[in-house]
VEXDREN-2710 file (C-alpha; in Angstrom, 1 decimal):
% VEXDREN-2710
k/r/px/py/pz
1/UNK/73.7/123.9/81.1
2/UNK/70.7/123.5/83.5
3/UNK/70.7/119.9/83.1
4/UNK/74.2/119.7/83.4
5/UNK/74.0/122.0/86.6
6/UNK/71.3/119.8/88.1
7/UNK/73.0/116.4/87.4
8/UNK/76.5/117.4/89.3
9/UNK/74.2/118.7/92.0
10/UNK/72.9/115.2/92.5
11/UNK/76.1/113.4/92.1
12/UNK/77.3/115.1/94.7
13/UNK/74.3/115.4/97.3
14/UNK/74.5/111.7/96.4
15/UNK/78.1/110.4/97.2
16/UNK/78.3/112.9/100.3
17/UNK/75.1/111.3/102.1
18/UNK/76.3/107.4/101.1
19/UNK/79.1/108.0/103.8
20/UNK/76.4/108.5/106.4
21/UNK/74.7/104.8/105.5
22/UNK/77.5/103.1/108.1
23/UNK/77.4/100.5/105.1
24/UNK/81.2/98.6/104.8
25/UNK/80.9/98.6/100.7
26/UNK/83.7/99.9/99.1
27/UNK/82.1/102.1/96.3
28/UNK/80.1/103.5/99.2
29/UNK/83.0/103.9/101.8
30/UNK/86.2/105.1/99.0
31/UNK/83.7/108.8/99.3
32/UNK/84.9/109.0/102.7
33/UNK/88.3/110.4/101.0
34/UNK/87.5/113.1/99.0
35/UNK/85.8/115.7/101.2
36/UNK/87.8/119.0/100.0
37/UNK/87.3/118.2/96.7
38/UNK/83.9/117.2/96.7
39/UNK/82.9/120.3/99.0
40/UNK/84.9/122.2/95.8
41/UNK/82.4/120.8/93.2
42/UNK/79.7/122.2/95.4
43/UNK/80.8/125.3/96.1
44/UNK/80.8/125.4/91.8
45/UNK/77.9/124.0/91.5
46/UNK/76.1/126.9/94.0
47/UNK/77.9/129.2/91.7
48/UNK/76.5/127.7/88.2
49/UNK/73.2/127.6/89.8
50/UNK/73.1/131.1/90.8
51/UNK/74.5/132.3/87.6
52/UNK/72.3/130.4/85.1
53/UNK/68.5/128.7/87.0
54/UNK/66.3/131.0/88.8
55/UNK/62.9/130.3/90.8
56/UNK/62.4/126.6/91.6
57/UNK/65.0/125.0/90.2
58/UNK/67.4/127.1/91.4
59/UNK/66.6/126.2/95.1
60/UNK/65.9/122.5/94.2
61/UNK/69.7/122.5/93.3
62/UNK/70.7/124.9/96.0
63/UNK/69.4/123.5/99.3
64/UNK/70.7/120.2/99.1
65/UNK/74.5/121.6/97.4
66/UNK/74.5/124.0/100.1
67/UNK/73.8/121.3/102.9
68/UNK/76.1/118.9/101.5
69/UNK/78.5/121.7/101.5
70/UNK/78.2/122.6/105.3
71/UNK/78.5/119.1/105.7
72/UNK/81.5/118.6/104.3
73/UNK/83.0/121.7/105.6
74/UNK/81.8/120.8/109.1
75/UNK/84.2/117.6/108.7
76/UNK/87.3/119.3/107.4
77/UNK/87.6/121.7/109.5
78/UNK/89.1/120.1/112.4
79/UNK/91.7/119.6/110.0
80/UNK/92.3/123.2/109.8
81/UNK/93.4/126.2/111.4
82/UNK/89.7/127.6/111.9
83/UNK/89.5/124.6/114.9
84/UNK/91.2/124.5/117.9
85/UNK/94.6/122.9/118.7
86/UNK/94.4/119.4/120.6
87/UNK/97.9/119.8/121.5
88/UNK/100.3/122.0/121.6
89/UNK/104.0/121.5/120.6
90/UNK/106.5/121.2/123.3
91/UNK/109.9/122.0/123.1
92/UNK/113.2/119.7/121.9
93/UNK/115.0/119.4/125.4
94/UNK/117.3/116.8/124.7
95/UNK/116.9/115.0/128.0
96/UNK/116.5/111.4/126.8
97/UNK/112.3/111.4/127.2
98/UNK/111.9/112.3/123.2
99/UNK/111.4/109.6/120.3
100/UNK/111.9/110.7/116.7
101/UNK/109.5/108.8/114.6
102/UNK/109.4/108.0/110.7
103/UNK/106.6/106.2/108.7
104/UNK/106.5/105.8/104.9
105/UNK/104.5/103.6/102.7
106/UNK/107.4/103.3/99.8
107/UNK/105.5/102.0/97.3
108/UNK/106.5/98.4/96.2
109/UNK/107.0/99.0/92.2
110/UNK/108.8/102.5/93.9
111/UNK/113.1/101.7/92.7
112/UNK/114.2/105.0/94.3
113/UNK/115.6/103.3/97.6
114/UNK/118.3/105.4/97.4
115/UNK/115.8/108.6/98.4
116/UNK/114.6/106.3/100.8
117/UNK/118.2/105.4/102.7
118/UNK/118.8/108.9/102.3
119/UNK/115.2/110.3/104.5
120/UNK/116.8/107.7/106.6
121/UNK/119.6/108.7/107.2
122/UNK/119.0/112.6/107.8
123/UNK/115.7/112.1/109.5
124/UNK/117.7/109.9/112.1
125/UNK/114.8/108.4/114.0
126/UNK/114.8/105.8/116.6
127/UNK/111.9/104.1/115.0
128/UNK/111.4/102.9/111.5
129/UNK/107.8/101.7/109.9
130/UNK/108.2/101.1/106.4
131/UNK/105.5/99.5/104.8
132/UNK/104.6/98.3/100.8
133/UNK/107.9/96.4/101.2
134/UNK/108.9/93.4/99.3
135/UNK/112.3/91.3/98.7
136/UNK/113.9/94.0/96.3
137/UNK/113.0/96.8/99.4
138/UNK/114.7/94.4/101.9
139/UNK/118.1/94.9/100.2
140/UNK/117.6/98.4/99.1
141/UNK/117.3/100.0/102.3
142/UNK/119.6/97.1/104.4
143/UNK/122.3/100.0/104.5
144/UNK/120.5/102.5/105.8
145/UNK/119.1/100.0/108.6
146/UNK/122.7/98.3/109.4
147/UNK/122.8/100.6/112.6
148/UNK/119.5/99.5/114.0
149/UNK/119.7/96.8/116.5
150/UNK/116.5/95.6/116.2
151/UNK/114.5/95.2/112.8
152/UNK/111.4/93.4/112.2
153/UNK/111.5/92.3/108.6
154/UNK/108.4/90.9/106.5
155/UNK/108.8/90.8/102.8
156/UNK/105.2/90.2/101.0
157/UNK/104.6/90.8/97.4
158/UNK/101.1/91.7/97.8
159/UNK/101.7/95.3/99.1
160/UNK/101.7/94.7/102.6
161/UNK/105.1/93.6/103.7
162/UNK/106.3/95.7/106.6
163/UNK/109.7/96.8/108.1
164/UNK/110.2/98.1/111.9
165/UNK/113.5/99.2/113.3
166/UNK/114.2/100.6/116.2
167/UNK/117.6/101.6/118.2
168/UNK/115.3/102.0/121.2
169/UNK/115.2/99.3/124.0
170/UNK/112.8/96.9/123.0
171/UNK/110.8/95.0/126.1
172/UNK/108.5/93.4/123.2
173/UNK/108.5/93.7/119.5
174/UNK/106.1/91.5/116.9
175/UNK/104.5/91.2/113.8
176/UNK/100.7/90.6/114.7
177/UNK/97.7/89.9/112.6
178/UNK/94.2/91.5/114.1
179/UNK/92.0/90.3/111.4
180/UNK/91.8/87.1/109.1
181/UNK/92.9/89.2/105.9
182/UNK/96.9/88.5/106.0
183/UNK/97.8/92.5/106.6
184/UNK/100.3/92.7/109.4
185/UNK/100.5/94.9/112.3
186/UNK/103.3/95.9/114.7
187/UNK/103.2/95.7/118.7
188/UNK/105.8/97.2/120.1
189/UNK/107.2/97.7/123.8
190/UNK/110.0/100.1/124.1
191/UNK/111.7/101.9/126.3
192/UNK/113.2/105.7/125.8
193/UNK/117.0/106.9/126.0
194/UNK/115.9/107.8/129.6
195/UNK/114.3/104.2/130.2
196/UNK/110.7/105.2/130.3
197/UNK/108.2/102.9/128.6
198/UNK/105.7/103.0/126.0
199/UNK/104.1/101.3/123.3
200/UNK/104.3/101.1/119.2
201/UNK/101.6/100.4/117.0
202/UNK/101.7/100.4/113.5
203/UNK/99.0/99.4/111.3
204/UNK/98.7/99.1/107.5
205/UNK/95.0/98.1/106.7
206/UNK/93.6/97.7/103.2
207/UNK/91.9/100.6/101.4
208/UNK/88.4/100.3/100.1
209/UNK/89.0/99.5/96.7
210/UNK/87.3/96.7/93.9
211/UNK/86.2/93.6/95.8
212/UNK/87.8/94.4/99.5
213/UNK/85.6/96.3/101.8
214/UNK/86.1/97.7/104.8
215/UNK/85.4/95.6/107.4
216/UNK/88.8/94.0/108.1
217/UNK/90.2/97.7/108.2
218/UNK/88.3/99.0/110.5
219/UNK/88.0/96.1/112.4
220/UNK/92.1/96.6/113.0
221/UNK/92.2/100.1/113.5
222/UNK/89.5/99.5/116.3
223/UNK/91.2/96.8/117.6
224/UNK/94.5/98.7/118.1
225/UNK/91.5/101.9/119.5
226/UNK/91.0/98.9/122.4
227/UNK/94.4/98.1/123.1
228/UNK/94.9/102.1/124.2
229/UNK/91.9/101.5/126.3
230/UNK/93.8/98.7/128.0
231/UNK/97.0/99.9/129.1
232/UNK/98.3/103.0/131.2
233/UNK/101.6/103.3/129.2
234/UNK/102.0/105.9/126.8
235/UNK/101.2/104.8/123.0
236/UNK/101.7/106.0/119.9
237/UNK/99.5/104.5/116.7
238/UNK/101.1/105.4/113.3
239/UNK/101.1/104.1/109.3
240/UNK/99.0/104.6/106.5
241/UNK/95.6/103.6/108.0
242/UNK/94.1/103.9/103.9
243/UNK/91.3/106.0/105.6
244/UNK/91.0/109.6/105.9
245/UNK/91.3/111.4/108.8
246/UNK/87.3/112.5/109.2
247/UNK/85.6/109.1/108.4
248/UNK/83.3/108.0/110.8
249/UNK/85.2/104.7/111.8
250/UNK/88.8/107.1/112.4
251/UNK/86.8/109.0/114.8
252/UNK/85.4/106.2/116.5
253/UNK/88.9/105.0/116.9
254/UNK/90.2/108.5/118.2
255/UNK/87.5/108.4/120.7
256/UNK/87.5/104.8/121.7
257/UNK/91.0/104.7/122.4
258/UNK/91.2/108.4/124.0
259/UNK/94.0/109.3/121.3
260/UNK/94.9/113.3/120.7
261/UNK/95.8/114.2/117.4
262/UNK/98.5/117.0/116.2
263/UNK/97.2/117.8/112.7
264/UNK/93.4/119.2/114.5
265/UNK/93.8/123.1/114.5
266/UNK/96.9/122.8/112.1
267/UNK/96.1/121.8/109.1
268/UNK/95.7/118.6/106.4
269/UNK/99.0/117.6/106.4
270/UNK/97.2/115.6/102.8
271/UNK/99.9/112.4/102.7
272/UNK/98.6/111.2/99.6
273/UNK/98.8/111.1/96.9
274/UNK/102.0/112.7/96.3
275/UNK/101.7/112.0/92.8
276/UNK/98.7/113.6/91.9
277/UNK/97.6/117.3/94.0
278/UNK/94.0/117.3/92.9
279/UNK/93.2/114.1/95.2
280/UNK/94.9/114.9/98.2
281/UNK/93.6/113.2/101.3
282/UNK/95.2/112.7/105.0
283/UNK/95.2/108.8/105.2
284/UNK/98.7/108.5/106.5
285/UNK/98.0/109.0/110.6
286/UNK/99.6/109.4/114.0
287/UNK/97.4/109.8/117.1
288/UNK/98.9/109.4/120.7
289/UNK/97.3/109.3/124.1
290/UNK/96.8/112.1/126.1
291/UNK/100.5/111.3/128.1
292/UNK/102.4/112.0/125.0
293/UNK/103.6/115.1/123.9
294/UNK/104.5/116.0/120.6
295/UNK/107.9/117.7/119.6
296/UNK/107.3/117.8/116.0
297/UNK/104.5/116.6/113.4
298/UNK/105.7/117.1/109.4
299/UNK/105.4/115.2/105.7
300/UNK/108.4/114.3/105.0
301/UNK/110.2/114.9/101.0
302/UNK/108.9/112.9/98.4
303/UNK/111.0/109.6/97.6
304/UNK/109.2/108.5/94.6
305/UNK/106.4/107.0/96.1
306/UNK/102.5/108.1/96.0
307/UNK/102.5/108.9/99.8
308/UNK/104.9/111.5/101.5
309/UNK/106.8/109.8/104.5
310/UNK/105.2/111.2/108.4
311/UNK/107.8/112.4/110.5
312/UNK/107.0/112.7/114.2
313/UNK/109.3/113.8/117.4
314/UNK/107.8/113.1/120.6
315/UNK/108.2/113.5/124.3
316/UNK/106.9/110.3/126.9
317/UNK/106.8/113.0/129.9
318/UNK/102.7/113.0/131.1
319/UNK/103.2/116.0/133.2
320/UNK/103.9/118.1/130.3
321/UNK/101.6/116.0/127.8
322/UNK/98.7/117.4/130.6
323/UNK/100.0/120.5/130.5
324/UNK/100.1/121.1/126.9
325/UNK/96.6/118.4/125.5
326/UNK/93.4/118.9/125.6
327/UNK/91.5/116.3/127.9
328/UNK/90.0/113.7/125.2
329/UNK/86.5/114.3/124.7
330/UNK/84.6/111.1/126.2
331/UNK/82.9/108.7/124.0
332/UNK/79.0/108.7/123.8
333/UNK/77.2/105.2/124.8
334/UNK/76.1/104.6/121.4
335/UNK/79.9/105.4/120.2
336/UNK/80.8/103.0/123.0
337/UNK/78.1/100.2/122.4
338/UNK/79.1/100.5/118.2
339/UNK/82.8/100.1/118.8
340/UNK/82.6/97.2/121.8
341/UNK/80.1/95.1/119.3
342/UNK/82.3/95.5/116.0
343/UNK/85.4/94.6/117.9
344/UNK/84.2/91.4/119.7
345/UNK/82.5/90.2/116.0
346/UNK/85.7/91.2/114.5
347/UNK/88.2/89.5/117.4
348/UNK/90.7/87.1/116.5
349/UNK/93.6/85.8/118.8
350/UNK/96.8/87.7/118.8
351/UNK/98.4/85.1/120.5
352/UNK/98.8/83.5/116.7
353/UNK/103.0/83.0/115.6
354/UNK/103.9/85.7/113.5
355/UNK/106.1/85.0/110.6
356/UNK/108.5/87.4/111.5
357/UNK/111.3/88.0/114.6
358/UNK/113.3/90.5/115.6
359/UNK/117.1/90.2/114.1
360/UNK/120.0/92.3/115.1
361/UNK/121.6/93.9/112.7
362/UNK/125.2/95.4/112.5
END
């Protein structure tokens, strides 16, 4: 049993430090993911080593568990009601300023597009991100997408097709690619019920996983961080960014790109997997700048697929967006110097044809 105590004590102390290494290897960055249950195993492994070592080896396990511990803890809770609220809800008024947003990662091998027509259909939104989808999810959902005017549609069979639809008025709506690895992104320019503007972005990066690490993901989810920086219209980031809420490069993102997020002070709001409990991890985002306003934030049912769908209702009204947000905390220069030198070695032209249009529909 002491051995045993002593090895999980090290496993852990080791896969929550690797994290800190700012290495881009994926067997380094996938423990960016599992925070709670990592800071779980610790909280055991205190337990065991109070219950069964005493003198010396009982504090050579426990000072570095219960570091790792408050480390991990320090990063969750954001993510949870002990931390304060970045934003508080403001209220459904009905006056043509608010967006209903839904974003779900469908699975590709998923055949329940019946469940997803159906989310469609009673969530109702004005915008549509669908992501994972191939040919077979191009016809399975066509009827729930007939009343959209405009749909972006980009079948792949690699897991990264896409689908936007909007009934919104769109001033600018493309497919984009931010980084040489073939995963599309969406750039859209639309316009509310009322007529005011703002912009879409939805992004879709690859995971850390077996031979891909992160480079290209990050490098996209800084890229859209700099495109917030650029522009004075309202924007809203969403998809399944396939990297956890608290990693190092998300908050780097947050900052760079001044972005408020509704799930600090509220809770996880774990999107995945919806398969499995025990792995739960927020990887499915939505961050808006500080002149949005959020309506409503919520996981959507499951619809057979391993991440729950993220519903969204906001408002594009900045005087109540600075009534209700906290003031985005300002990057530091290093945060500033990191992010400015990973984007320009990552930059590639978005200028580049995407192989997909907007089509009406109906």
């Amino acid at each position: 049993m002491v051995l045993l105590i002593c090895v999980l004590a090290v496993l852990l102390a080791g896969v929550t430090v690797l994290p800190l290494s700012g290495t881009h290897h994926w067997w380094v960055r996938m423990w960016d993911f599992p925070r709670v249950q990592i800071a779980i195993g610790q909280a055991v492994a205190a337990g065991l080593a109070f219950g069964f070592l005493g003198g010396w080896p009982l504090w050579a396990v426990l000072v570095p568990t219960v570091a790792g511990l408050g480390l991990q803890l320090w990063r969750i809770r954001p993510f949870t009601p002990l931390a304060r609220r970045e934003m508080r809800f403001a209220a459904a008024r009905g006056d043509g300023h608010e967006v209903t947003l839904l974003a779900s990662n469908v699975l590709m091998e998923n055949g329940r597009h019946d469940l997803v027509r159906d989310l469609i259909r009673e969530a109702d939104p004005d915008v549509v991100l669908l992501m994972e989808t191939d040919r077979t999810w191009l016809e399975g959902v066509r009827p729930a997408l007939e009343r959209y005017p405009t749909v972006l549609r980009l079948p792949k069979d690699d897991y990264y097709g896409l689908i936007f639809a909007t009934r919104l008025e769109v001033v600018r709506a493309e497919v984009v690619y931010l980084t040489p690895d073939e995963t599309p992104s969406v750039f859209a320019a639309l316009r509310t019920p009322s007529g005011r503007l703002f912009h879409f972005v939805g992004l879709h990066p690859q995971p850390p996983v077996p031979s891909v690490d992160t480079e290209e993901r990050d490098a996209q989810i800084l890229y859209a961080a700099r495109f917030a920086r650029r522009t004075d219209v309202p924007l809203v980031t969403m998809g399944d960014f396939n990297d956890a809420a608290w990693s190092h490069s998300s908050r780097l993102f947050k900052h760079y790109g001044r972005y408020l997020d509704p799930r600090r002070g509220r809770g996880l709001y774990a999107s995945f997997s919806a398969t499995n409990p025990l792995i739960r991890c927020p990887i499915d985002q939505l961050f808006v700048t500080e002149d949005v306003a959020v309506v409503d934030f919520r996981l959507g049912p499951k619809v057979g697929s391993d991440h729950f769908p993220v519903i969204a209702c906001i408002r594009i009204d900045p005087e109540e967006a600075q009534r209700l947000n906290v003031q985005p905390v300002p990057m530091t220069p290093e945060e500033r110097e990191e992010i400015d030198a990973r984007v320009e070695e990552y930059r590639v032209t978005v200028e580049r044809p995407a192989p997909a249009r907007a089509k009406a529909t109906g």
